[in-house]
C-alpha positions, 0 to 999 in steps of 0.5 A, spaced: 494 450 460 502 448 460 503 454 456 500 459 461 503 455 466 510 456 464 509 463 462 507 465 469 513 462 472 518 466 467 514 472 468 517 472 476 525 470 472 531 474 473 529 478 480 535 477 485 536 473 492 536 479 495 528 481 493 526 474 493 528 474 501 526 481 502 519 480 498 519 474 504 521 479 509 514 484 507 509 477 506 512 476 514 510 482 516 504 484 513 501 477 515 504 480 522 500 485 523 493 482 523 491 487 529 489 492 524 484 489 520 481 488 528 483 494 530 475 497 530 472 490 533 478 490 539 476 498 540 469 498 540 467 491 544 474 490 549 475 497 550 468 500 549 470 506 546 465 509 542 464 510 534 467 517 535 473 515 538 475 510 534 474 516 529 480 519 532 484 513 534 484 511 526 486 519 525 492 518 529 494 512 525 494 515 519 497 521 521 503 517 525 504 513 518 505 519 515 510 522 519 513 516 521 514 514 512 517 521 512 521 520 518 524 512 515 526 517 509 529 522 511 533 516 516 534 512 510 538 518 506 542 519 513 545 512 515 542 507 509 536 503 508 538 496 512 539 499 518 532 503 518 529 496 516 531 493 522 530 497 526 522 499 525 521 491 524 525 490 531 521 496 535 516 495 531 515 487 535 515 490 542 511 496 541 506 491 538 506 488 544 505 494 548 500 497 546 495 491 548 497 495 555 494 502 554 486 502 555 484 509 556 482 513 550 488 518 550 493 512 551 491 509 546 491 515 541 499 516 543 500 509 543 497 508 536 501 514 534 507 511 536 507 504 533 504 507 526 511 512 526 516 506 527 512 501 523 512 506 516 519 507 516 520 501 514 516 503 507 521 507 505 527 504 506 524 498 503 522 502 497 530 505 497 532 497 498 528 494 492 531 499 488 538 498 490 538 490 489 533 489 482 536 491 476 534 497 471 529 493 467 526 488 473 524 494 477 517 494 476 516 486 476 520 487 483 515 492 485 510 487 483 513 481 487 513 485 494 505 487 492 504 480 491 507 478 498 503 484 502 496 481 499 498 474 500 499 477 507 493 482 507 489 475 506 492 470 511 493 476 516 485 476 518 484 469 517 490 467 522 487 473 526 481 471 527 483 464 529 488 467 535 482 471 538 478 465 537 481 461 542 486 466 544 482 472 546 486 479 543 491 479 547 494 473 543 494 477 537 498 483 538 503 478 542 503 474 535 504 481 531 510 483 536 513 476 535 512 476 527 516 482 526 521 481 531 522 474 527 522 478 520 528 483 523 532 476 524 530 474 519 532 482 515 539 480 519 541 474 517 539 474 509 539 481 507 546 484 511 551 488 508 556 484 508 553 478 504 547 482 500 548 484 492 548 491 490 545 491 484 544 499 482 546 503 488 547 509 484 550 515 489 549 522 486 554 527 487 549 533 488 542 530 490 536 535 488 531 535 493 524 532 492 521 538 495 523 542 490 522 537 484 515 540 481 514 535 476 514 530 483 509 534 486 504 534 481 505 526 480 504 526 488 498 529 489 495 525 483 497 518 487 494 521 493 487 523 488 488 516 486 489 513 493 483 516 496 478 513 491 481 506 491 482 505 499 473 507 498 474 499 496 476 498 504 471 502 506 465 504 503 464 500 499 463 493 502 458 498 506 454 499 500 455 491 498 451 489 505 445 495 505 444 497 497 445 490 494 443 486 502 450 482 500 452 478 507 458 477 510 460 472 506 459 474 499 462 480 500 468 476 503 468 472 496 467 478 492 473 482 496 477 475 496 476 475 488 481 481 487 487 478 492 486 472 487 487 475 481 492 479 483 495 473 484 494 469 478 495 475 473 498 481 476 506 479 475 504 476 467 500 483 465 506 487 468 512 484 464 506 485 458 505 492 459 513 493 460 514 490 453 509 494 450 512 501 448 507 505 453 510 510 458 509 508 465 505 516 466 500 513 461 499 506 464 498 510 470 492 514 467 489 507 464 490 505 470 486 510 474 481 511 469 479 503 469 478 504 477 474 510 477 470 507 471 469 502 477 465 507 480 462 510 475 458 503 473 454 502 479 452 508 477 447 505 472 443 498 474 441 495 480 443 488 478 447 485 483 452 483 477 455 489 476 458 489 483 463 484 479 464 488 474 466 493 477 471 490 481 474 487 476 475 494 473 478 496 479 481 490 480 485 492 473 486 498 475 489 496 481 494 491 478 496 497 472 497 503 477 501 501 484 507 498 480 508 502 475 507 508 480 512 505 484 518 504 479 516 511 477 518 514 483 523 509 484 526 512 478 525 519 480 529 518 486 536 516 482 535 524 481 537 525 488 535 524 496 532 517 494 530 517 501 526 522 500 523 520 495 520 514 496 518 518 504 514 522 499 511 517 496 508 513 502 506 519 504 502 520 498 497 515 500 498 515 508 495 523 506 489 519 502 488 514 508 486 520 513 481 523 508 478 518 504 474 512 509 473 519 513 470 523 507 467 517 504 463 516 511 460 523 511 458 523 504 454 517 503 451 520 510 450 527 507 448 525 500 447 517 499 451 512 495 450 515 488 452 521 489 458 520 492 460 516 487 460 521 483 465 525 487 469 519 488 468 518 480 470 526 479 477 524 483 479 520 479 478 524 473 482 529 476 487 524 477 487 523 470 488 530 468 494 531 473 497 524 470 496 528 462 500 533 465 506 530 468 506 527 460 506 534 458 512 536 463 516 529 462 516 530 454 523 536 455 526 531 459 525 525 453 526 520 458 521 514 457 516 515 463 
């Protein structure tokens, strides 16, 4: 046990201040924004807005993360990472705090929109960042530790929410959202400014190429946006499917939703410094990663027994720990080829694109054809997924990186 010990404490050695403070920064916010979780539950029942409204308010958000990753892009490659990281966070706090203001169906779909587009320009200048100051070889473990501060504050976001509405009513929870990004701005300026953080590989391309014109980048994207509609089934359809084909209550599916947090926590930087030992290219632990996660469909499949439901959450859960990190350096890497900014952009936008699709198709597909079969579809998904990843194993091969 002491081994075990040690070795998780050694997995998080070598990583830089800089994303020690920067992964403090995103458990911050993340935690802050605890209004999302709600979003539904405020809509419906303070705002009174119908099923079908709220539909179009989540499209709103999806499409404003959208333009505002590509916006946080193409502004990073323009006045540099920091600056947009601070901004979004600071406007990000005020905005919060408005949007409590704004009852009317239409109001509310700009608002969202809006607070969508300032927020998610901090993903890519955050990625651009991350990059800058971890070195070459504890990229993927630096992805890692920002994955672990954003399910860390995923799981207290809702639980401290939940509190503040209890004995504050909703109003306090997007005040408490408004001040946490605001204190995480102050925080970004005081630990992360220029003149005092280390840049470790800032690497500056004299003729930078274009993601857009990046075909190999293109075929990895639609592969991530494939693989981001099957996973964010988990987040959607899923714990439906717990609650009216197993009768799961809301308490076992919490635990059950609960295990996958806790054993990224436990494992995930462990299994990644392993996997980054190992002589495996980061495009195929890409492909065992989304082949575990669309097995994790594929066995629900099979049986009726209620155990299979853990099982097939520990596959995704593996699929999950193997995939997002190794992504996310591969794109970090591809950006060193030119415009980083719109690089990362592209690659958030890969899954802000998969947020618009998934939880509204997988809705009217188990409506249309019942849960078996969409798992089915969703399983087809990952399995083209998988082949595009083949491909971009094939078109990597002439350039004889180790990708």
């Amino acid at each position: 046990m002491k081994k075990l010990y040690f070795n998780y404490i050694d997995s998080f050695g070598g990583l830089s201040k800089e994303v020690w403070w920067l992964a403090l920064i995103t458990l911050i916010n993340r935690a802050g924004t605890m209004v999302i979780p709600f979003l539904s539950l405020y809509l419906t029942e303070s705002l009174d807005f119908s099923l079908s409204n709220v539909g179009w308010i989540m499209s709103a958000f999806g499409l404003g993360s959208v333009f505002g990753s590509w916006l946080g892009g193409k502004l990073t490659d323009k006045i540099g990472y920091y600056k947009v990281m601070l901004f979004s966070l600071f406007a990000t706090g005020f905005l919060f705090v408005g949007l409590q203001y704004l009852t009317t169906f239409s109001s509310f779909c700009i608002g969202i929109f809006f607070v969508m587009l300032v927020a998610d320009a901090f993903r890519p200048a955050m990625f651009v960042a991350l990059s800058a100051y971890s070195k070459p070889e504890n990229k993927t473990r630096s992805v890692t530790l920002i994955r672990l501060a954003i399910n860390l504050g995923f799981s207290a976001g809702p639980a401290i929410g939940g509190l503040i509405i209890t004995f504050m009513s909703y109003g306090g929870l997007f005040w408490v959202d408004g001040i946490t990004c605001v204190l995480a701005s102050f925080l970004l300026l005081n630990v992360l400014n220029p003149k005092t953080a280390r840049t470790i590989d800032e690497v500056e391309v004299v003729n930078p190429k274009s993601a857009y014109n990046d075909k190999t980048f293109w075929v990895f994207l639609v592969a991530m946006s494939l693989f981001g509609i099957v996973f964010l089934q988990f987040f959607s359809t899923i714990p439906l499917y717990y609650k009216d084909a197993h009768g799961l209550s809301e308490l076992e599916i919490g635990l059950l939703m609960g295990m996958n947090g806790f054993i990224i926590f436990a494992l995930e930087m462990p299994l990644v410094k392993w996997l980054e030992n190992s002589k495996r290219t980061k495009s195929g632990l890409m492909f065992i990663g989304a082949a575990l996660t669309g097995l994790s469909f594929v066995i629900l499949t099979t049986t009726s027994w209620v155990g299979i439901l853990i099982v097939s959450m520990l596959l995704v859960t593996v699929g999950e720990m193997i995939a997002f990190p190794f992504s996310n350096a591969f794109a970090m890497d591809r950006s060193k080829k030119g415009n980083k900014g719109e690089y990362m952009a592209l690659y958030s936008i890969s899954f802000s694109v998969a947020h618009i699709f998934s939880h509204n198709g997988g809705m009217h597909l188990i409506e249309s054809v019942g849960y078996d079969n969409t798992w089915f579809v969703v399983s087809a998904l990952a399995l083209v997924c998988m082949l595009l990843l083949f491909i971009l194993r094939q078109q990597l091969k002439p350039e004889k990186v180790t990708v």
